[in-house]
VOGU-3710 file (C-alpha; in Angstrom, 3 decimals, decimal comma):
1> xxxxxxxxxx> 101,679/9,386/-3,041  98,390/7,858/-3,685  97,574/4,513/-2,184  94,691/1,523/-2,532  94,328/-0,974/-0,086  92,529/-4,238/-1,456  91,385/-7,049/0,673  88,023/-9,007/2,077  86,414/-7,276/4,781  88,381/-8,104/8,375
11> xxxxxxxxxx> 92,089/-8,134/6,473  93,408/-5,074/8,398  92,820/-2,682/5,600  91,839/0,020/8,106  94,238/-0,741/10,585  97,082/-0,333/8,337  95,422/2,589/5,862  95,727/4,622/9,715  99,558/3,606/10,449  100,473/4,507/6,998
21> xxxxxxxxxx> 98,292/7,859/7,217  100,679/8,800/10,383  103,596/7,483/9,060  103,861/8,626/5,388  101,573/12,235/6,346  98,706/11,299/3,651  95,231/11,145/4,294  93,272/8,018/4,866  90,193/7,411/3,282  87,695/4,576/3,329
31> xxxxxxxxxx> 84,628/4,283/1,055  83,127/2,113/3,891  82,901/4,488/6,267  81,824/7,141/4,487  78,693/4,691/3,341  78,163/3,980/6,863  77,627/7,965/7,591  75,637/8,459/4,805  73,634/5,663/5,630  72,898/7,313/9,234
41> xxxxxxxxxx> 71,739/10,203/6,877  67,697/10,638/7,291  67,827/10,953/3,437  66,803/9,275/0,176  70,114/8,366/-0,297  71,070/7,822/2,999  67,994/4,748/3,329  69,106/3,223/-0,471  72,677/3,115/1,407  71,445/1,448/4,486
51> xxxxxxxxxx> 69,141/-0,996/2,912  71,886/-1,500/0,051  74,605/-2,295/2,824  72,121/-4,119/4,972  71,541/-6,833/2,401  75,416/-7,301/1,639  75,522/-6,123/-1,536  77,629/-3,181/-2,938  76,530/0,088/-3,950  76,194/0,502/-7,417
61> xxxxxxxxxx> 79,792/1,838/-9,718  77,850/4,790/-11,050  77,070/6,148/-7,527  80,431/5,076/-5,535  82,849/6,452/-8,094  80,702/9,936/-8,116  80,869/9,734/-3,842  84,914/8,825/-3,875  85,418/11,349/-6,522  83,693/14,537/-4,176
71> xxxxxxxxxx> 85,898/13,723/-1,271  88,759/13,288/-3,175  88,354/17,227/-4,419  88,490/17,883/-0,841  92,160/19,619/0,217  93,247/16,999/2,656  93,808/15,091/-0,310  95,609/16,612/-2,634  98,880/15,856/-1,516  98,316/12,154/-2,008
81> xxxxxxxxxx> 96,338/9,972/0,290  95,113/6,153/1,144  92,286/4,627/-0,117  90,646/1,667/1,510  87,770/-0,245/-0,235  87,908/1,062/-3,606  87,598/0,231/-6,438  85,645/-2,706/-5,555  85,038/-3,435/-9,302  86,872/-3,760/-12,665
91> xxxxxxxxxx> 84,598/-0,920/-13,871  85,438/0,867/-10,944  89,045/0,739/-11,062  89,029/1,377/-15,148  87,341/4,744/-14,661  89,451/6,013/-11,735  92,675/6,979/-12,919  94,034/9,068/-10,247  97,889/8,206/-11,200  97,661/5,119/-8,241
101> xxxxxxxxxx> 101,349/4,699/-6,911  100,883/1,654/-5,585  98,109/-1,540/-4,512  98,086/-3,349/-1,715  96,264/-6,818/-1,460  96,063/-7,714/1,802  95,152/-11,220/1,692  93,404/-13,317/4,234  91,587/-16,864/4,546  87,756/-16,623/4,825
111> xxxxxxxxxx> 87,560/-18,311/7,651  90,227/-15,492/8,862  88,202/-12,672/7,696  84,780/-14,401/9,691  86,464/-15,006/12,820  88,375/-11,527/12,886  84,643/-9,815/12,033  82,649/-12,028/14,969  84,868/-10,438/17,379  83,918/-6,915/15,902
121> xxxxxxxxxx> 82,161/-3,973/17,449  82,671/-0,856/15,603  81,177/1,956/16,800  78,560/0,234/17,972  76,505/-2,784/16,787  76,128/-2,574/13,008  73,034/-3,720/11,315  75,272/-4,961/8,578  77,657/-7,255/10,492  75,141/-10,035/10,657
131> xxxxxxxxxx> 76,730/-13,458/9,560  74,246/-13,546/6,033  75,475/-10,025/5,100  79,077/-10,606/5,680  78,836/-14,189/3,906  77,449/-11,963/1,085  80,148/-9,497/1,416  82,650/-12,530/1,271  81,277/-14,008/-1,734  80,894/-10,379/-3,896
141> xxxxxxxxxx> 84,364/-9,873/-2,223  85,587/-12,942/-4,393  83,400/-12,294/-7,335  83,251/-8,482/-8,089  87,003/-7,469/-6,211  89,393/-10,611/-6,883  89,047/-9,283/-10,967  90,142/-5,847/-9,561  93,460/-7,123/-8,075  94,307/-9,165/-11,243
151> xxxxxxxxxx> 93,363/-5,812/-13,220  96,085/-4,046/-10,769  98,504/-6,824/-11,471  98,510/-6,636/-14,872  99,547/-2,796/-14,693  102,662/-3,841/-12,571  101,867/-1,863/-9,518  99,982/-4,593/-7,523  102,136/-5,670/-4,334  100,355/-8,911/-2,362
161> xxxxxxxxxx> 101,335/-8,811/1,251  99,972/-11,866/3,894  97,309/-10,431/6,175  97,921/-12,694/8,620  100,458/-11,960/10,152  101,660/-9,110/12,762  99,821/-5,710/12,312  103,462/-4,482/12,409  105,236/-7,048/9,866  102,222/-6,188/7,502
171> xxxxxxxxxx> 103,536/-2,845/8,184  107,022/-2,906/7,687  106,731/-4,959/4,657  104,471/-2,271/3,151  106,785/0,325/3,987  109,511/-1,745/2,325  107,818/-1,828/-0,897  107,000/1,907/-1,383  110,861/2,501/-0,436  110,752/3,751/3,186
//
């Protein structure tokens, strides 16, 4: 089974890519944090990631589908796994056809997503949690990733599911769709 979860930064994509990890036996894997470790990486790289991040934009297709790609060839995933926070972009999403089962949009307000991320500490303060890089992440949320959900519509294996609610509604409705 090979899962994407979609949503704005702050919709619970993480917190439900782990339940389902335990639940269905697939591994989890977010393009997010494996950004954030590369960008603790004293490298070239590593400082275009940070300073890329940092200013609340995305890294480039090119370069994101080439780092997704590596860990996929990894063997914790090649029984299936969840993907959180890619594609981000139509381009994106055209180039990686992995034979998706299924998309999840987990949708939540804005204002939602802001208020969940102010109460945020992940490991640590992050440089890039300040309120003008995640009103830039909001806004290339809307512009670069809303096309990618209509692109995932349009092949018929989009599911929308309210992030609002209960962590474990969310969950059981999710686990509803795929059958379980």
């Amino acid at each position: 089974m090979k899962l994407i979860l979609i949503g704005i930064q702050g919709s619970g994509k993480s917190t439900q890519g782990n339940l389902l990890s335990q639940q269905l036996g697939i591994s989890y894997l977010s393009s997010g944090h494996i950004f954030r470790d590369m960008a603790r990486e004293k490298t070239p790289l590593g400082r275009y990631i940070k300073e890329t991040m940092n200013a609340g934009f995305l890294i480039p297709d090119d370069k994101t589908l080439e780092i997704v790609e590596e860990y996929l060839k990894k063997s914790e995933y090649k029984n299936g796994y969840i993907l959180d926070g890619f594609p981000r972009t139509v381009a994106q999403a055209k180039k990686f056809a992995n034979g998706i089962t299924a998309v999840f949009y987990i949708k939540v307000s804005d204002k939602e997503a802001l208020w969940r991320l102010a109460g945020r500490d992940e490991e640590g303060v992050r440089e890039d949690n300040t309120l003008k890089a995640l009103m830039k992440r909001i806004s290339e949320f809307h512009i670069k990733t809303k096309p990618v959900i209509e692109f995932y519509r349009e092949k018929g294996n989009l599911y929308e599911i309210d992030g609002e609610k209960d962590v474990n509604v969310i969950n059981r409705e999710i686990l509803q769709k795929l059958g379980k």
